[in-house]
N, C-alpha and C positions, 0 to 999 in steps of 0.2 A: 168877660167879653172885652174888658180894655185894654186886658193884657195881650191877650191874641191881635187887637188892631194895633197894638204900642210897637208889636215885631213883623206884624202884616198885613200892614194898611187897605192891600186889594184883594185880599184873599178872600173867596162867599165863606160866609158863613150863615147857618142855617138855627133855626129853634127849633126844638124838639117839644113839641108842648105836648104833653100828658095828662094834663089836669086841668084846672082853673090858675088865669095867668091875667093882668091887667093889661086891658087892651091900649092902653097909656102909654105904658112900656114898652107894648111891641111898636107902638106907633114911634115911639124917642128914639128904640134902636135902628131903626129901619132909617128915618129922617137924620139921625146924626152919622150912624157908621153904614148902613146899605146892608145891616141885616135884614134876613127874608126869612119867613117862616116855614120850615121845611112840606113836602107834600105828603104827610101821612095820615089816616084816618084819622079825625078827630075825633076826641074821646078822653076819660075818664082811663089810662092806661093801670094805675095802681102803680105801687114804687118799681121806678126807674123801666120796665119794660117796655117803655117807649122806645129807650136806647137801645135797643132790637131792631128797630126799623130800617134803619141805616144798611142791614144785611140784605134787603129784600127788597133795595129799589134798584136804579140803571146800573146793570152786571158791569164787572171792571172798575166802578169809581172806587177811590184809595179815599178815607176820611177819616178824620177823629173825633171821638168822642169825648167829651168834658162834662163834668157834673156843673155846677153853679158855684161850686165853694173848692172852685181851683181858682187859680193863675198859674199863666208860664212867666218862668224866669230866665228865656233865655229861645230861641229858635230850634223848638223843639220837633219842628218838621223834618230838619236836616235828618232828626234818626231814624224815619222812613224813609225818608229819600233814598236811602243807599242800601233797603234793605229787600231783599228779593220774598222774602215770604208775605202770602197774603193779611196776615196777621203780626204784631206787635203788641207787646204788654209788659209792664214793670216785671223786673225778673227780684222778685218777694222771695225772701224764705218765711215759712210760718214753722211752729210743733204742730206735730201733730193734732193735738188737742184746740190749738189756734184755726186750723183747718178746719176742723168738724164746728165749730161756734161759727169760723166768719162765711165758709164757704158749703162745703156738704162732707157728710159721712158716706163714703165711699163703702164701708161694708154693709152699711146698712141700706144702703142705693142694692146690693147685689140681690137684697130680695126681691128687686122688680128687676134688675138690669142685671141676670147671672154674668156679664163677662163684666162687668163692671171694674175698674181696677185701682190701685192708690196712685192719686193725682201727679204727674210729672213735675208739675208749677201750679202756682193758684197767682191772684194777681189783682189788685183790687180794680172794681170795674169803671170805679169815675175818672178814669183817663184810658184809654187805648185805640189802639191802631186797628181799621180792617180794610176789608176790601169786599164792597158786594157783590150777589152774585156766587162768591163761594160759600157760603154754606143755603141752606133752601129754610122755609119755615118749614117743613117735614122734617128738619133733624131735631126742632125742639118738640115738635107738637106731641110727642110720648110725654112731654112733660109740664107741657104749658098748655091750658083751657085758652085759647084766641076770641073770648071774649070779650066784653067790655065790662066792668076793669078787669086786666089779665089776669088769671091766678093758675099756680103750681098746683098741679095735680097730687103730686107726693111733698105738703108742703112739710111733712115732720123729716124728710130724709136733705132737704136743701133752706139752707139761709131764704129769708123773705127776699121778695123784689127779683132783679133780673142776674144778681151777683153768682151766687151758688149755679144758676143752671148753666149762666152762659161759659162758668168753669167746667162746667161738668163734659157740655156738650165739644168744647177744644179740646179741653185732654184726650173726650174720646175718638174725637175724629184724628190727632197727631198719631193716634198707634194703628192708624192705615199711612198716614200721611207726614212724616216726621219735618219736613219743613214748611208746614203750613203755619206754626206759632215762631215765632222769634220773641228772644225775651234781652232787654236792656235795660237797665236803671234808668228809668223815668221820672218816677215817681219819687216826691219826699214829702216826707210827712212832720207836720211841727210836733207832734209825741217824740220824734228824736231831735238830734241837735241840729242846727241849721244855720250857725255860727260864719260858716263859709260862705251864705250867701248874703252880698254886700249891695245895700241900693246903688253903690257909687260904680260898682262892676253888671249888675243888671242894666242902667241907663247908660252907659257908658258911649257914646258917638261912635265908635267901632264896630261895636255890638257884644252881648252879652257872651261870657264862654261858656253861660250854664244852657244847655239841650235838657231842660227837665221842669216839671206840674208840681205844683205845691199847693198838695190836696190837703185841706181843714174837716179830714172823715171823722168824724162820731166829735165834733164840739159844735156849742152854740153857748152864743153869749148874745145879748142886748146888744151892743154895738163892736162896732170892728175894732174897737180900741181897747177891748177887754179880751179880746185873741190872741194867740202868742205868735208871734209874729206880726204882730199887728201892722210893725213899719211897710212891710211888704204889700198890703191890702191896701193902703191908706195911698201908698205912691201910685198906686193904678186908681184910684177912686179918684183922685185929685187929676190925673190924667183926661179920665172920663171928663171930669166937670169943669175940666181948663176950656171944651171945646162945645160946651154946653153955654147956652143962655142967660142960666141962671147963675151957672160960678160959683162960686165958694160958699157963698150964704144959702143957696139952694143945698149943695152939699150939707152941709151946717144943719139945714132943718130937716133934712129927710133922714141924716144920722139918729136927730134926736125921735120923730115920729116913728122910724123903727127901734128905737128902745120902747119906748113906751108900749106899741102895739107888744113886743116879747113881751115885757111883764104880763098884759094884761092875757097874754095867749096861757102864761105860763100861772097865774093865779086864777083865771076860768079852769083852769085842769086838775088846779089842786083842789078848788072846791068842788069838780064833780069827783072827783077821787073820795074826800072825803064825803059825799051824800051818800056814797054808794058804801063805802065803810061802814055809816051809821044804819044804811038798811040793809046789808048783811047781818048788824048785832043784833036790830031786831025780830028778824026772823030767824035768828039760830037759837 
């Protein structure tokens, strides 16, 4: 969130709550930066299927979507701005076999969906472009239960959460509709190198020349200092609390309160892990 007000101070931006969220939080973002909570059912959505919603409210509006463990580095609106399709998304290469792990198995889709076909693009879903209105909640509902929590109807043939389908359902609609997706390099991801991007060229009084999200997908660590790329996280966190109340020592203790809570999230797990090991042995 601080990196989006660091490059566009007036811009709405909206929460997408799908779960349990402190009301603390929404109350800070709202009072410091004039976030507002978006208008979508409330509820218990299950992973990321909230980020759906977006599709299926006022027709025409252009938006994006962000996970929680992005920042931009740079005015990454401009690569909408100029782009006529209603859709944008990182233009990904995967293997094959990468596909079928992170998104869906397309041949194995064809036994419920015979025209089913191999994906044109796949594209990770914690960043992209749409536009609502074009697509309807009847393009998913072959594949998504619209209950509370959402869940995949065919979830052994698609990735968990809203990633796998909402591939599935763009590839399928671009082979009536071939300029309905647009795909540009968006996305970077710290699993490669990231060398090139400089705090001193992201802050820079000009403005940044990077148009692209630097998504942290499949890590977690105890605090942001134990991330790679850490510096990048740290300069928008410091941003954040330059215009905060509490400042730097708030910072300071809420870095340390969220280590502590991961440890203890992360050794409650190992110990039910292990009960549940111990009462498998004795019943086998």
């Amino acid at each position: 969130m601080a990196s989006v007000r660091f490059f566009y101070p007036d811009i709405p931006i909206r929460l997408l709550i799908g779960g349990r969220v402190s009301g603390a939080l929404v109350h800070e973002l709202h009072r410091l930066w004039g976030v507002e909570v978006a208008s979508v059912e409330p509820g218990e959505y299950g992973w990321g299927f909230v980020k759906l919603e977006p599709l299926f409210l006022n027709s025409g509006k252009r938006f994006l979507v962000l996970d929680s463990d992005t920042v931009l580095v740079g005015p990454v609106l401009n690569a909408f701005a100029d782009c006529a399709a209603p859709f944008l998304v990182d233009d990904e290469s995967q293997t094959e076999d990468e596909t079928r792990r992170l998104y869906y198995d397309w041949q194995k889709v064809r036994s419920v969906d015979p025209a089913a076909a191999q994906p044109r693009f796949v594209f990770n879903s914690g960043q992209w472009f749409g536009t609502s209105g074009t697509l309807q909640r009847e393009d998913f509902s072959p594949w998504i239960d619209w209950s509370m929590p959402r869940a995949l109807r065919h979830p052994e043939l698609f990735m968990p959460g809203d990633q796998g389908i909402l591939n599935y359902v763009l590839n399928k609609n671009t082979r009536h509709n071939e300029a309905l997706v647009a795909r540009r390099k968006i996305m970077r991801w710290p699993g490669h190198t990231l060398d090139d991007l400089k705090i001193a060229d992201i802050g820079r009084p000009e403005g940044s020349p990077f148009c692209q999200i630097v998504h942290w997908a499949g890590y977690k660590a105890p605090r942001l200092e134990s991330l790679p790329r850490a510096d990048l996280l740290l300069f928008f966190e410091r941003f954040y609390y330059k215009y905060h109340g509490g400042g730097e020592p708030l910072r300071l203790q809420r870095s340390l309160r969220a280590g502590l809570e991961f440890r203890l999230r992360r050794l409650t797990v190992k110990f039910r892990q292990r009960v549940e090991a111990m009462r498998a042995q004795r019943t086998a």
